[in-house]
Residue frames relative to the residue before (quaternion, step in Angstrom):
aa qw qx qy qz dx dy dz
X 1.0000 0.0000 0.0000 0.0000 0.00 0.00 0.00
X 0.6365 0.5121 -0.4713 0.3323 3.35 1.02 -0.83
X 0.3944 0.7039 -0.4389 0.3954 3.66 1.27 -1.28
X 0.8880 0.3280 -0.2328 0.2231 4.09 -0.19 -0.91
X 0.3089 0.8359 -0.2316 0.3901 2.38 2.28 -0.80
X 0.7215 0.5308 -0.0084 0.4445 2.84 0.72 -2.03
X 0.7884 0.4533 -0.2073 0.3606 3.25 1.16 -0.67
X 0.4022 0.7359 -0.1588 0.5211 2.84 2.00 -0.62
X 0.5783 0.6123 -0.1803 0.5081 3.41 1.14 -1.89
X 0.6731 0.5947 -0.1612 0.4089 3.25 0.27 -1.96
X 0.5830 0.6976 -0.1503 0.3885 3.34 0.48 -1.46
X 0.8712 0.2922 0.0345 0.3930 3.22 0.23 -1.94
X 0.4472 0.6260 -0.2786 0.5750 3.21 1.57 -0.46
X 0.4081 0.8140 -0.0626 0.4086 3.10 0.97 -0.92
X 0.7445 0.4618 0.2158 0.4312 2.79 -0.11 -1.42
X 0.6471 0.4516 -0.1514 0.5952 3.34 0.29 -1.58
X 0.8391 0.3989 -0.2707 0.2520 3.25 0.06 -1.67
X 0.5909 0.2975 -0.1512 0.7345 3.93 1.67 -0.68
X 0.0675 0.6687 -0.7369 0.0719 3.57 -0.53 1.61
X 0.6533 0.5437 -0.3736 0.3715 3.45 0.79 -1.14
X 0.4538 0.5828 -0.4190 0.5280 4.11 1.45 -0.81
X 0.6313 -0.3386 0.6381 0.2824 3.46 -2.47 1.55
X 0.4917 -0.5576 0.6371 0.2036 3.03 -1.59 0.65
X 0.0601 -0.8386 0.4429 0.3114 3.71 -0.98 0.07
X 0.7015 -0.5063 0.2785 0.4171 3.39 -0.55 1.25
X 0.8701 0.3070 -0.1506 0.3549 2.76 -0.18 -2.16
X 0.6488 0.5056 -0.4385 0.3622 3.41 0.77 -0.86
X 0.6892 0.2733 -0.4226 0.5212 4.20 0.59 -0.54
X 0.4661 0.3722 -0.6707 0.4409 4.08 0.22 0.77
X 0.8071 0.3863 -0.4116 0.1731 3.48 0.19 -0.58
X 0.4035 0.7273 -0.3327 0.4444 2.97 2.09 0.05
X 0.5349 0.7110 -0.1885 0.4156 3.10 1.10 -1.47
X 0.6573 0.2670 -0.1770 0.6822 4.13 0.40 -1.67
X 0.7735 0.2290 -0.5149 0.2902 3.79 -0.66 -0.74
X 0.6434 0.3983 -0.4705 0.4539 4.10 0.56 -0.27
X 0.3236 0.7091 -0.4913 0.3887 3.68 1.22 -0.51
X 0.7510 0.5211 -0.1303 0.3841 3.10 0.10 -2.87
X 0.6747 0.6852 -0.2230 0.1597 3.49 0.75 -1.34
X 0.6069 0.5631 -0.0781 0.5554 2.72 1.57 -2.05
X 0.7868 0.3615 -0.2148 0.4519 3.50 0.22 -1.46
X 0.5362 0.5533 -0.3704 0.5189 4.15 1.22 -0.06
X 0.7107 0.2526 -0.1541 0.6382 3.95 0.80 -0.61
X 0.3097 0.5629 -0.6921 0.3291 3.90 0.74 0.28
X 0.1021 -0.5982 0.7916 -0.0715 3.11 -2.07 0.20
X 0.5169 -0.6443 0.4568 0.3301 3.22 -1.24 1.43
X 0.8129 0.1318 -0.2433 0.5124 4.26 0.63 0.36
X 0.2931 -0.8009 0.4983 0.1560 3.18 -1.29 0.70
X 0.0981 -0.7794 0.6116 0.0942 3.40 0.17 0.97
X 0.7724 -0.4016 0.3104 0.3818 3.38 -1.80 0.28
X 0.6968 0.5662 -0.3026 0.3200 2.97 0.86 -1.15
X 0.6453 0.5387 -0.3651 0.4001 3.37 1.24 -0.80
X 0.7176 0.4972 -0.2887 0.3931 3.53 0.82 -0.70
X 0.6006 0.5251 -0.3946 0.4559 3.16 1.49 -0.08
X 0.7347 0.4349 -0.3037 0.4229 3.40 0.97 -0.89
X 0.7167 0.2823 -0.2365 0.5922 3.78 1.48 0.12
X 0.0877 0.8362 -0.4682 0.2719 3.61 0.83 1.37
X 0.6964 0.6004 -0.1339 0.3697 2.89 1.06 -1.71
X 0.3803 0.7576 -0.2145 0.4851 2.91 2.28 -1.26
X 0.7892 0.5571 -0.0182 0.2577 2.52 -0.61 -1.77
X 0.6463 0.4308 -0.2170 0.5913 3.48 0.99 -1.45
X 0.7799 0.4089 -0.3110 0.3574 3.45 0.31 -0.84
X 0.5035 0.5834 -0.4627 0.4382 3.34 1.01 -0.29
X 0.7210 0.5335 -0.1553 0.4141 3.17 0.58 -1.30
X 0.4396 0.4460 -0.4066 0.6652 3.93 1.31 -0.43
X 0.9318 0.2019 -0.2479 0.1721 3.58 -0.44 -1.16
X 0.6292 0.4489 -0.4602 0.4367 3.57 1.39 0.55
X 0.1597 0.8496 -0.3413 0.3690 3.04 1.45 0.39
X 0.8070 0.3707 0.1304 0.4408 2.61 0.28 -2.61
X 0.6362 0.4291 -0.3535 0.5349 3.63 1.18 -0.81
X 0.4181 0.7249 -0.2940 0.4617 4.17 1.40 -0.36
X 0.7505 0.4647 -0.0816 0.4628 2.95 0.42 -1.84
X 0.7169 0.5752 -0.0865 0.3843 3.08 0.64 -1.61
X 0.8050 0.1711 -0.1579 0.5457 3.56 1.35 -0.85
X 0.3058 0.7080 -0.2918 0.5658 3.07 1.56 0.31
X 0.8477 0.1678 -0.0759 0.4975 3.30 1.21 -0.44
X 0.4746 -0.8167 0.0492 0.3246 3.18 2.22 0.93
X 0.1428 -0.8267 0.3528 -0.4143 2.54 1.02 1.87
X 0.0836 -0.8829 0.3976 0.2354 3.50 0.13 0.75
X 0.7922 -0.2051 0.3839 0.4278 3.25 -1.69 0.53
X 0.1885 -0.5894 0.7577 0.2074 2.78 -2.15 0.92
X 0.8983 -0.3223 0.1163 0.2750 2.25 -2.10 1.30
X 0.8564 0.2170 -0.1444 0.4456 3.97 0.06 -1.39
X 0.3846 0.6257 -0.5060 0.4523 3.69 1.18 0.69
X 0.7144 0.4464 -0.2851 0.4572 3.64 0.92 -0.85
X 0.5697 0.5694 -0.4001 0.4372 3.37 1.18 -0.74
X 0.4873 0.6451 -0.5744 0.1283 3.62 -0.92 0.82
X 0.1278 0.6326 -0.6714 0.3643 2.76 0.32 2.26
């Protein structure tokens, strides 16, 4: 866990460091399913404190990157890439 953590970290920093940079669709959808996948792979039928503490980092980032994909098309932004695909 620590490994994504880190990636997550990595990520956002990131980010931070190119506000003035286009946002890229596809890359915060793919952010979007693998923290999506993450959460819903380490769910459990209860959520004790502990879990939300040890998947915060989670959590936060989800929440930064539909945010941003919101914002972002919300302000007519185009589609990522495999939204248009429906062939």
């Amino acid at each position: 866990m620590d490994d994504q953590r880190d990636y997550a970290e990595e990520a956002a920093n990131e980010r931070l460091m190119h506000e003035d940079d286009l946002m890229d669709p596809n890359e915060t959808l793919r952010m979007i399913r693998y923290y999506l996948a993450l959460l819903s792979d380490e769910c459990c039928e209860t959520h004790d404190a502990a879990w939300y503490t040890d998947h915060a980092y989670a959590i936060d980032a989800l929440i930064e990157q539909v945010t941003a994909i919101d914002d972002w098309l919300s302000r007519g932004g185009v589609l990522p890439e495999v939204w248009c695909d429906v062939s």
